[in-house]
Legacy VTK file of the C-alpha trace (Angstrom):
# vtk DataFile Version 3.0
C-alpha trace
ASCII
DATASET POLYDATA
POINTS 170 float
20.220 41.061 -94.809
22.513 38.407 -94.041
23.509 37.270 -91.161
27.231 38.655 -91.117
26.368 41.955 -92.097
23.995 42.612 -89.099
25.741 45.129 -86.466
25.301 43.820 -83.266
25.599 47.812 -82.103
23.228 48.630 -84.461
19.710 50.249 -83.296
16.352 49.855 -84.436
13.642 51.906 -82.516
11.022 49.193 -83.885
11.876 46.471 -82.531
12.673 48.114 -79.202
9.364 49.915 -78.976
7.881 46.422 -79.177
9.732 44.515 -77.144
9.195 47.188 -74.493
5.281 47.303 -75.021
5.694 42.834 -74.798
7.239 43.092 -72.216
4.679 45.210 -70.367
2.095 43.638 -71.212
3.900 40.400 -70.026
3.942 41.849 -66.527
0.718 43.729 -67.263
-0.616 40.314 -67.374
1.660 38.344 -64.567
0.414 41.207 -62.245
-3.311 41.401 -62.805
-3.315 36.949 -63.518
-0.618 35.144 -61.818
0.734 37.467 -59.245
-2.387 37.206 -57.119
-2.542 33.550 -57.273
0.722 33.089 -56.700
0.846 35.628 -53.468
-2.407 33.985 -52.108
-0.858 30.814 -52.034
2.493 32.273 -50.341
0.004 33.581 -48.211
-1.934 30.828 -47.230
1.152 28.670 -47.286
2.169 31.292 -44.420
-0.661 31.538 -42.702
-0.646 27.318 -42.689
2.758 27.339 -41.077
1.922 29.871 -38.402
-1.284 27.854 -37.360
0.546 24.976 -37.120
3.273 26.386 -35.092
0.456 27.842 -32.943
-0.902 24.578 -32.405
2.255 23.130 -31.702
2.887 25.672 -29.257
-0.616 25.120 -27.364
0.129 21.330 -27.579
3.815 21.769 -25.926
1.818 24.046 -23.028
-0.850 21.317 -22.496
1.667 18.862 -22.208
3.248 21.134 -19.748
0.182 21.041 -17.861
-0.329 17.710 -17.894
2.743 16.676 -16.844
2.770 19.175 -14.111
-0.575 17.914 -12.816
0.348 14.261 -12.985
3.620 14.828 -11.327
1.616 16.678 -8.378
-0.656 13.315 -8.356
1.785 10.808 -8.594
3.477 13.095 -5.239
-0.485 13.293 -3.427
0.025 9.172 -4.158
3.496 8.700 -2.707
1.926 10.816 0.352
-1.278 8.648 0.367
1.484 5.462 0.145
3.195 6.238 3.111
0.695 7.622 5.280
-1.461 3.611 4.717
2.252 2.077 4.831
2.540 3.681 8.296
-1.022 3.419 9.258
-0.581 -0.349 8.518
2.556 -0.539 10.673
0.575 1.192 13.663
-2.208 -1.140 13.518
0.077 -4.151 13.014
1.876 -3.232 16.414
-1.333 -2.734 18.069
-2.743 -5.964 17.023
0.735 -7.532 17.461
0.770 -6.157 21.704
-2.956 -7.303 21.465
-2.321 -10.735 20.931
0.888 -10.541 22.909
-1.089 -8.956 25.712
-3.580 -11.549 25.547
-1.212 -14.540 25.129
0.041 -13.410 28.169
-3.139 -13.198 30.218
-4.121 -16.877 28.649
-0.764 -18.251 30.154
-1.133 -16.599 33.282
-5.009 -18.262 33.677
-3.227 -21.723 32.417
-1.047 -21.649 35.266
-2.978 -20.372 37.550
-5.799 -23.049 36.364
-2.867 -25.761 36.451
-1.305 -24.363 39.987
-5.495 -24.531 40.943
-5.801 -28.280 40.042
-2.503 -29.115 41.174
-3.516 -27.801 44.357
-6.769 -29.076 44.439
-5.488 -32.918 43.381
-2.404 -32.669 46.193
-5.671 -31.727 48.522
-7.581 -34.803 47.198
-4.149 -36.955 47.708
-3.733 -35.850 51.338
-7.448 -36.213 51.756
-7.423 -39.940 50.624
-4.409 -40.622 52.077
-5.641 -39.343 55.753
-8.842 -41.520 54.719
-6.629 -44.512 54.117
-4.608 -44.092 56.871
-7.428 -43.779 59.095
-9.010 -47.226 57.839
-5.702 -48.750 58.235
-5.519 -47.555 61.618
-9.241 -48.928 62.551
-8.584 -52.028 61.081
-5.559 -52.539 63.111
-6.642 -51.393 66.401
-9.677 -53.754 65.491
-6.908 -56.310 65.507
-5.165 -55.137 68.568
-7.864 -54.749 70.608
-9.783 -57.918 68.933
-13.106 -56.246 68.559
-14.582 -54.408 66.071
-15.013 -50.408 66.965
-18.026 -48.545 66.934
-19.012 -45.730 64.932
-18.467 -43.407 67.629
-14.930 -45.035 68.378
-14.128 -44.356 64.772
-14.678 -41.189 64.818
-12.872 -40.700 67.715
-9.833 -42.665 66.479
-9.819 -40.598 63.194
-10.102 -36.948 64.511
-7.131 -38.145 66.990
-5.265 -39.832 64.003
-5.842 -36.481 62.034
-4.588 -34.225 64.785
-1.394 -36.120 64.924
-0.756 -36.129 61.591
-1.534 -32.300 60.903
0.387 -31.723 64.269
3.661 -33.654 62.627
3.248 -31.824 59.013
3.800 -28.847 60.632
LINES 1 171
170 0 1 2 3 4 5 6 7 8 9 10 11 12 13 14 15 16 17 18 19 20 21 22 23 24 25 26 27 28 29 30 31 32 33 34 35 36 37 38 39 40 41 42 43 44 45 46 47 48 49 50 51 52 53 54 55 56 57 58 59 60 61 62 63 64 65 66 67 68 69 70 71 72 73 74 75 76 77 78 79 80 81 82 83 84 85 86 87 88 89 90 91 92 93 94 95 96 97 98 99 100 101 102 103 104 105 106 107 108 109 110 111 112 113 114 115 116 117 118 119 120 121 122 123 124 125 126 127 128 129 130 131 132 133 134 135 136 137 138 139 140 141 142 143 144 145 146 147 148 149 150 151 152 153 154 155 156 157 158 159 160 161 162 163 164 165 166 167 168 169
């Protein structure tokens, strides 16, 4: 037969019959061979994804977690932070009306010290002035009277001399 005289409409149970029965046994074959392979590694390709995504997932939650717990920590610090900051300013006033305190109790026992030895040297002037004064005195009345004066004269001379002077002080 040549080419141009084969009917395209025309049937032949033959060749049908046997490419049905290839054809079966084609997917006869796929099925039993290649189908299962094929599916298992759909399936495990699946089962890959969804263990990843699961993992994923419990990563996200942990991270969740985490964050959560460090945010609550760096908040307990903040607290911690403030309550030393303020603890520190508490002590610093104390200290700082400690010193001030006793600052002010050194000056007052300065000048009271200085008001003591400014007391004590005006005493010492008066006292050595009266002394002076009473020598001068002897030594002139010596003069006036052109003897020298006993001890008992002295003393007699510089209790009056001292009388007079307190009396005119005051």
């Amino acid at each position: 037969m040549l080419l141009a005289e084969a009917n395209p409409l025309s049937f032949s149970l033959l060749p049908f019959i046997t490419s049905i029965v290839v054809a079966l046994i084609f997917i006869a074959v796929l099925k039993v061979k290649v189908w299962p392979i094929i599916t298992k590694g759909l399936d495990e390709r699946n089962e890959k994804i969804l263990s990843e995504i699961r993992a994923a997932e419990d990563a996200r939650k942990e991270a969740k977690a985490a964050q959560a717990s460090f945010e609550a920590r760096l908040v307990e610090a903040q607290e911690e932070a403030t309550k030393t900051i303020a603890a520190a300013r508490a002590d610093a006033q104390r200290i700082a009306g400690e010193l001030r305190a006793k600052a002010e109790s050194e000056l007052a026992d300065l000048k009271k010290r200085a008001h003591d030895d400014m007391d004590s040297a005006r005493r010492q002037a008066v006292a050595d002035l009266e002394a002076h004064a009473a020598h001068l005195a002897i030594s002139v009345a010596g003069r006036i009277l052109g003897r020298e004066i006993r001890p008992s004269d002295q003393s007699s001379l510089i209790a009056d001399s001292l009388k007079e002077l307190a009396a005119t002080r005051n």
